[in-house]
C-alpha positions as CSV (number, residue, x, y, z in Angstrom):
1,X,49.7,64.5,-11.5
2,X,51.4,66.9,-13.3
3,X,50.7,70.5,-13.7
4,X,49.5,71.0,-17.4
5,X,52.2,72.6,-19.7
6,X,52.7,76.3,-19.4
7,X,55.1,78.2,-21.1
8,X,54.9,81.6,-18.9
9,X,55.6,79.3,-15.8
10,X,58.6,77.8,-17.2
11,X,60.1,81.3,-18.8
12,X,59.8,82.5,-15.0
13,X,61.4,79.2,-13.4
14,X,64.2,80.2,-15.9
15,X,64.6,83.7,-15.0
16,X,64.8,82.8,-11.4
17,X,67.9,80.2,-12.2
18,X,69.6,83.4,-13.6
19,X,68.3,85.9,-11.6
20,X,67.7,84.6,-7.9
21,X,65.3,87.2,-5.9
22,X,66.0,90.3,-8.1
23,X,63.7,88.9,-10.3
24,X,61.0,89.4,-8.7
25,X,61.8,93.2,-8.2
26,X,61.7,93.5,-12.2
27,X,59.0,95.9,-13.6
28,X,56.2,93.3,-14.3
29,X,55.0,92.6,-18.0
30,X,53.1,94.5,-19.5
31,X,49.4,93.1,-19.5
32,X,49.4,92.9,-23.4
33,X,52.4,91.0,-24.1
34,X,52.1,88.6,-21.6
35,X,51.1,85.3,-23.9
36,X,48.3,83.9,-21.4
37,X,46.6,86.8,-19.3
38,X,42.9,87.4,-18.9
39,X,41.6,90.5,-17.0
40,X,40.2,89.7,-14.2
41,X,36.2,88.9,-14.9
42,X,33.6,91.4,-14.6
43,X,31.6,89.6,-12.4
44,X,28.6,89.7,-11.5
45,X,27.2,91.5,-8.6
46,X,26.3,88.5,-6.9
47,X,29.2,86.2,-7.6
48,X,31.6,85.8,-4.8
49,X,34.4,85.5,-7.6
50,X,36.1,88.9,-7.3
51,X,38.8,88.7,-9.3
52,X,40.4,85.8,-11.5
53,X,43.6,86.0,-13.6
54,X,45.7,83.6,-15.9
55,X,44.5,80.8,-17.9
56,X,41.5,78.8,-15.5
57,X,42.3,75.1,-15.7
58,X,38.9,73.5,-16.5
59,X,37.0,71.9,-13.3
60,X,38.0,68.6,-13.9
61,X,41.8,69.2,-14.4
62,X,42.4,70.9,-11.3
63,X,44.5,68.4,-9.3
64,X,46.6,70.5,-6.8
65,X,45.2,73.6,-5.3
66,X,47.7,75.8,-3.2
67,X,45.6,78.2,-0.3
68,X,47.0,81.6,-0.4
69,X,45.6,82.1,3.4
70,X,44.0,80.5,6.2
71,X,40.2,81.5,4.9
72,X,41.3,79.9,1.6
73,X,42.9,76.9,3.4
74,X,39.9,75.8,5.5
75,X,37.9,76.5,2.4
76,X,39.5,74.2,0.5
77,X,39.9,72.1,3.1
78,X,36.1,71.3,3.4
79,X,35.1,71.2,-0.3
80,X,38.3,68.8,-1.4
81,X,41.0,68.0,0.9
82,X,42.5,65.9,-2.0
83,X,43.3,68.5,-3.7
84,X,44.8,70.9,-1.1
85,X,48.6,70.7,-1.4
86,X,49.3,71.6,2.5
87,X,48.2,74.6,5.6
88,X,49.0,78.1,4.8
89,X,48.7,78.9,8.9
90,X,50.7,76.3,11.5
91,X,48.6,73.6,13.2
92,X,49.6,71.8,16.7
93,X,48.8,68.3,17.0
94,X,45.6,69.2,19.0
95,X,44.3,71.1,16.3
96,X,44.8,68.3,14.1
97,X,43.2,65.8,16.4
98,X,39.9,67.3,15.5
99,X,40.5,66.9,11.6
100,X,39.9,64.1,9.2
101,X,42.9,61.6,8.4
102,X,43.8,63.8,5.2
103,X,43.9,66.8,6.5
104,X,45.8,65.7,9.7
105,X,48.8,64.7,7.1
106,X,49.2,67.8,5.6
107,X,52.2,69.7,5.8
108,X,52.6,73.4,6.7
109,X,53.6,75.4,3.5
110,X,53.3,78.6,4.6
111,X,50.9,81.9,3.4
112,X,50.9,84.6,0.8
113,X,48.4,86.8,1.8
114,X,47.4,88.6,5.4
115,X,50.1,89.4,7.5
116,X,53.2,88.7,5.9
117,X,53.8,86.5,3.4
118,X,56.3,83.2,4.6
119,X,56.1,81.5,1.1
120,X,58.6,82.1,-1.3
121,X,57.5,82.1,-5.1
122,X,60.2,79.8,-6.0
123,X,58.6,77.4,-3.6
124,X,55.2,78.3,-4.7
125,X,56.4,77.3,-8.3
126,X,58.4,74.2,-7.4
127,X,54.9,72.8,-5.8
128,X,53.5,73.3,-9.1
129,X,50.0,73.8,-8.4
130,X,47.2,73.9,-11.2
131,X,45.8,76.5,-8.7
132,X,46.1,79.8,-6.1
133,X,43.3,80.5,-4.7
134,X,42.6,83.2,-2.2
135,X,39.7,84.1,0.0
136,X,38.7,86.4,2.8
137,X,38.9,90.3,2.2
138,X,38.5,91.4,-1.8
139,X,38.9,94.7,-1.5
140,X,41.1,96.7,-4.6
141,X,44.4,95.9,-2.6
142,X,43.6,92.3,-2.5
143,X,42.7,92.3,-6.2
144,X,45.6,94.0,-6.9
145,X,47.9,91.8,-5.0
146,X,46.5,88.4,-6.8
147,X,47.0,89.8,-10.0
148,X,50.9,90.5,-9.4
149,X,50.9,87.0,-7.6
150,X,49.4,85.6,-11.4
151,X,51.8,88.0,-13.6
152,X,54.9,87.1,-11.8
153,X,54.5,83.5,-11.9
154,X,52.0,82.5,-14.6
155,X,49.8,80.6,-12.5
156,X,46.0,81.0,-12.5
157,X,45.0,82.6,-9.4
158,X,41.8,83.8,-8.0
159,X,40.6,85.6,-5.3
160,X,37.0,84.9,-3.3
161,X,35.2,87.3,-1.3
162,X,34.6,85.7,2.1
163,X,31.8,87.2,3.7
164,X,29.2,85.3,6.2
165,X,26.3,85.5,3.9
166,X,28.1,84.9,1.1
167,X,29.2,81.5,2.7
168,X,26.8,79.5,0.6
169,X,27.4,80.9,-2.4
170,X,31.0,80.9,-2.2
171,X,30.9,77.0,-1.4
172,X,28.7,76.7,-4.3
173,X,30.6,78.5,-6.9
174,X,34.2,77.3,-5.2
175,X,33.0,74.1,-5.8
176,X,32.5,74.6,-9.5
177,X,36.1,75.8,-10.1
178,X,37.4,72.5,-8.5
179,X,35.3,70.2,-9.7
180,X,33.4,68.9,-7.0
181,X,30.3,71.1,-7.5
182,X,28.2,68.3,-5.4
183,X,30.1,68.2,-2.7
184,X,29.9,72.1,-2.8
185,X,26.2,71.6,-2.7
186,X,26.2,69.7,0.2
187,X,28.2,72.1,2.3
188,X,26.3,74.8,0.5
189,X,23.0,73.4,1.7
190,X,24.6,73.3,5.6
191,X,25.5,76.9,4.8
192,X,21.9,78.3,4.0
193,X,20.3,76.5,6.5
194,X,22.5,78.4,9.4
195,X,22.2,81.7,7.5
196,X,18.4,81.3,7.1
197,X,18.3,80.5,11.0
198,X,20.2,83.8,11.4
199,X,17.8,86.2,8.6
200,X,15.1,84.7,10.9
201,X,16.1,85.8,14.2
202,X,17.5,89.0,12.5
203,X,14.6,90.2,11.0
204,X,12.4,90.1,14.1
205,X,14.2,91.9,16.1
206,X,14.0,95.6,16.7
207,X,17.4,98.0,17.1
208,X,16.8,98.0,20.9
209,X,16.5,94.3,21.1
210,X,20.0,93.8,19.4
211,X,22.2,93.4,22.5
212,X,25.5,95.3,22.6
213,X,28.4,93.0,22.0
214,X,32.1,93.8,22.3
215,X,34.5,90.7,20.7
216,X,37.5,90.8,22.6
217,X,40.9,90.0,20.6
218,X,44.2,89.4,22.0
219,X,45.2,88.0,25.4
220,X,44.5,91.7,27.5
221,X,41.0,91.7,25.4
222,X,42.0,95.1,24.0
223,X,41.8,94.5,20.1
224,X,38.5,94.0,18.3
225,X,37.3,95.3,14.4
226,X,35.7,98.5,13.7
227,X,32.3,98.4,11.3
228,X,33.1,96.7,8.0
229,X,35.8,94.2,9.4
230,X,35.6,90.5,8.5
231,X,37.0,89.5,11.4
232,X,34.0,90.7,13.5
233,X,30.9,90.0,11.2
234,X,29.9,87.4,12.9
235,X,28.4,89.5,15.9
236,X,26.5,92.0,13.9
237,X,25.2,88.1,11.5
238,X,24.0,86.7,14.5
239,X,21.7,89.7,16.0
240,X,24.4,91.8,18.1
241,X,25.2,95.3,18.0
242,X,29.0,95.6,17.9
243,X,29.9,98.5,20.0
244,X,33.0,99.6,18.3
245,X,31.3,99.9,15.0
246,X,30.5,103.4,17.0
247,X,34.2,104.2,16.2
248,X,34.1,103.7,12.8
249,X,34.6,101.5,9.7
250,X,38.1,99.8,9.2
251,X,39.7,96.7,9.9
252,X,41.2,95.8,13.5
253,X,42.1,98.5,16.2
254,X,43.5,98.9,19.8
255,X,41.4,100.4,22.2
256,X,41.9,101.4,25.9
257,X,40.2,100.0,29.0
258,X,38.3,103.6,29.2
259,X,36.8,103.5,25.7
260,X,35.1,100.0,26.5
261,X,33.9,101.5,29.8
262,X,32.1,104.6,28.1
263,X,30.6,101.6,25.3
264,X,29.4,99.6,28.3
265,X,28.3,96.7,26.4
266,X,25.7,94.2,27.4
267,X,27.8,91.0,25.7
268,X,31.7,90.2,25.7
269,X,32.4,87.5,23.1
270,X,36.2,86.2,23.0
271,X,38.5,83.4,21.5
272,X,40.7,83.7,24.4
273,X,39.8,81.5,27.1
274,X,43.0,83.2,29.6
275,X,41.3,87.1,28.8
276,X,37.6,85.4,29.3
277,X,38.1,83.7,33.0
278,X,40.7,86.6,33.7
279,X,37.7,89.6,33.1
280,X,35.7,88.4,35.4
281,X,37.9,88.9,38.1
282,X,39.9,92.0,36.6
283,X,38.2,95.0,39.2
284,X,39.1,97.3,36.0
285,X,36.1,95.5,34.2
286,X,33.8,95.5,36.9
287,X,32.2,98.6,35.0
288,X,31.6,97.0,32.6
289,X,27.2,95.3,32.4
290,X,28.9,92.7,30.1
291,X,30.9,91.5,33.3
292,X,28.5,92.3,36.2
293,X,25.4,90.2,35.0
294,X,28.0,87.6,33.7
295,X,27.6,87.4,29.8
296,X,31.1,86.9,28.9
297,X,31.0,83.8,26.6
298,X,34.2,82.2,24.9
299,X,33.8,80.7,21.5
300,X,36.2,77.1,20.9
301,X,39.0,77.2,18.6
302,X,39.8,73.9,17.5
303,X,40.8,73.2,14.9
304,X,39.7,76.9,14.0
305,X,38.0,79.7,15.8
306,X,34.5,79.6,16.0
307,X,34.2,83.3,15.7
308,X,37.7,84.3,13.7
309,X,40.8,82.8,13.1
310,X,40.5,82.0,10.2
311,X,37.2,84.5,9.1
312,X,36.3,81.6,7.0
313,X,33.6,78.5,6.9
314,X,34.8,77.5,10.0
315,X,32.5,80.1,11.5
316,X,29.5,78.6,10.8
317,X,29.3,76.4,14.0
318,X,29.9,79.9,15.5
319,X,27.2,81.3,14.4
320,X,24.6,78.5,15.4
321,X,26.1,79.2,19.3
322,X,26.2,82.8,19.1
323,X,23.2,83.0,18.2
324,X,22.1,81.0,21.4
325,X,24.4,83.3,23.4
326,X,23.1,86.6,22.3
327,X,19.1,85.4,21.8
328,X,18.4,82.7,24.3
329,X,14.8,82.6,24.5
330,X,13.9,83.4,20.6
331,X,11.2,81.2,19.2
332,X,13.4,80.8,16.7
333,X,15.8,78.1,18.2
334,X,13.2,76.1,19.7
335,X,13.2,72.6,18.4
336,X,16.6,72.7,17.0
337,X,18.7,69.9,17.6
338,X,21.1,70.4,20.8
339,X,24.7,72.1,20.4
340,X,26.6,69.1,21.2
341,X,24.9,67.1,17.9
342,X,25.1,70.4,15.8
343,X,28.5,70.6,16.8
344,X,29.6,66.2,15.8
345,X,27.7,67.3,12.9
346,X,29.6,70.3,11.8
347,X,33.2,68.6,12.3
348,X,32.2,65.4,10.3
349,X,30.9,67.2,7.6
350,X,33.2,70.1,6.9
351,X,36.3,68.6,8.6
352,X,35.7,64.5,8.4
353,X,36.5,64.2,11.6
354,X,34.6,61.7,14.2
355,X,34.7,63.3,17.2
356,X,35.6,61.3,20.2
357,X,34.0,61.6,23.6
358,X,36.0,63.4,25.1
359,X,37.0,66.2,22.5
360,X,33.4,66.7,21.9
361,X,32.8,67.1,25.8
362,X,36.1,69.5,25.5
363,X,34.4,71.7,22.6
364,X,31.2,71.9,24.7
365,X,33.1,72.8,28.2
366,X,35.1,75.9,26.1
367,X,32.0,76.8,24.4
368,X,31.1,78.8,27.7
């Protein structure tokens, strides 16, 4: 389907026949001459909307939806593959095995937010999509990034904060935008039952009970997040105490093989299964409780990380294992069904995928 007629969007089109690239190093418009802007809404306190510019196509006109990023991309992805017009973040045929038909067949299009941007506008534009849509950090540079992405090409754009309790929410009110608000429900329902599990084990425990956990990134282990960054909120979510939250708030950071010795923590939680069976022979981490008493755990990745990679919906299943990692005798988890169905669960119902045997057996084997 075609996108609906906009004027702004076909002045810009224009300009770039004329113009090429320099265009898009013009001094933007000024917001009150340009014909269709809205402000970004002032919304409310508990709306995981943070900012939303152009004119919003209603609900049920939205037809092609391009993902900014990876958060937005899996996002999408789950609530309405139909309408997702291709991966912002490459994907190898194995990571694709464990998706649904329809979101095996997507292309790669490339990503306008996070760490560097490979997408052309005059791509963007020539997709022609009734929708950007961003999600993950929404902090002020965020915001202001998604409303030069809207000025500069006309096309609505919004960005969503991505936050682990916010998941439900977000699916909920993501949902609405698109059109599929009971589907949204569905996945939103999914989402408050693993953050209720969470608030449950949470509450009840006291500071000292909350084991120190250090989430190694990278392949030498030596990158993690400081308090405050997305990309390590699932440790502190599920009941941990993330050591290098002692350093600071910020986003990620490099640290040395000394600092994690003085931090000494109790849990090592990685995405990298080479750093993971490598530290428990490495005689520099020997120091280190995490790798004497064995409590170095590494989280699957396929199709996306369970932990990170993207920090988006994906995590979910993450948390529901983490939470087993770090708490393994709470009251709490008794009677809950076992990983391996959580996990067949999970894929068919945010990824449509029917796991086989043997990839399920493969998830569970990583999931260490």
């Amino acid at each position: 389907m075609n996108a609906p007629h906009n004027p702004a969007r076909r002045r810009w089109l224009g300009g770039m026949g004329a113009c090429g690239a320099s265009a898009l190093l013009a001094p933007l418009t000024p917001l009150a001459s340009f014909p269709l802007w809205s402000p970004a809404h002032a919304a409310a306190p508990t709306s995981t909307i943070a900012a939303r510019f152009g004119a919003m196509p209603a609900p049920d006109r939205v037809r092609r939806v391009f993902a900014a990023g990876p958060p937005s991309g899996v996002l999408v992805a789950a609530l309405a593959p139909q309408l997702l017009l291709g991966w912002p973040m490459q994907l190898g045929d194995t990571a694709r095995s464990y998706l649904g038909p329809a979101l095996q067949a997507l292309p790669h299009l490339g990503r306008l937010s996070g760490r560097g941007s490979t997408m052309p506008l005059e791509a963007l534009l020539a997709l022609q999509p009734d929708l950007v849509l961003d999600a993950g950090t929404a902090d002020a540079t965020y915001v202001s990034s998604t409303e030069r992405l809207a000025r500069q090409t006309g096309l609505p754009c919004v960005l969503v904060n991505g936050t682990l309790p916010d998941h439900a929410r977000q699916l909920r009110e993501v949902a609405a935008l698109l059109g599929v608000a009971a589907r949204g429900e569905t996945l939103a329902q999914y989402a408050d039952s693993v953050i209720q599990l969470a608030r449950r084990i949470t509450d009840s425990l006291a500071s000292a009970d909350r084991p120190r956990v250090y989430m190694g990134r990278s392949t030498n282990g030596l990158e993690t997040g400081l308090a405050g960054s997305i990309n390590v909120e699932v440790v502190d979510f599920a009941g941990g105490h993330n050591v290098a939250a002692d350093a600071g708030r910020g986003g990620l950071t490099r640290v040395s093989m000394e600092q994690i010795l003085a931090w000494d923590p109790q849990v090592i939680v990685t995405q990298e299964a080479d750093f993971a069976e490598r530290v428990l022979r490495d005689p520099l981490w020997r120091g280190v409780s995490a790798v004497r008493s064995g409590r170095v755990h590494c989280a699957p990745v396929l199709p996306f990380g369970w932990l990170d990679g993207p920090p988006s919906v994906n995590r979910l299943i993450g948390v529901r294992w983490l939470l087993e990692k770090l708490h393994p005798q709470h009251p709490a988890l008794r009677g809950l069904p076992p990983l391996a169905q959580a996990v067949q669960q999970f894929y068919a119902l945010f990824y449509g995928a029917s796991l086989r045997s043997e990839q399920l057996q493969s998830l569970l084997a990583s999931a260490r």
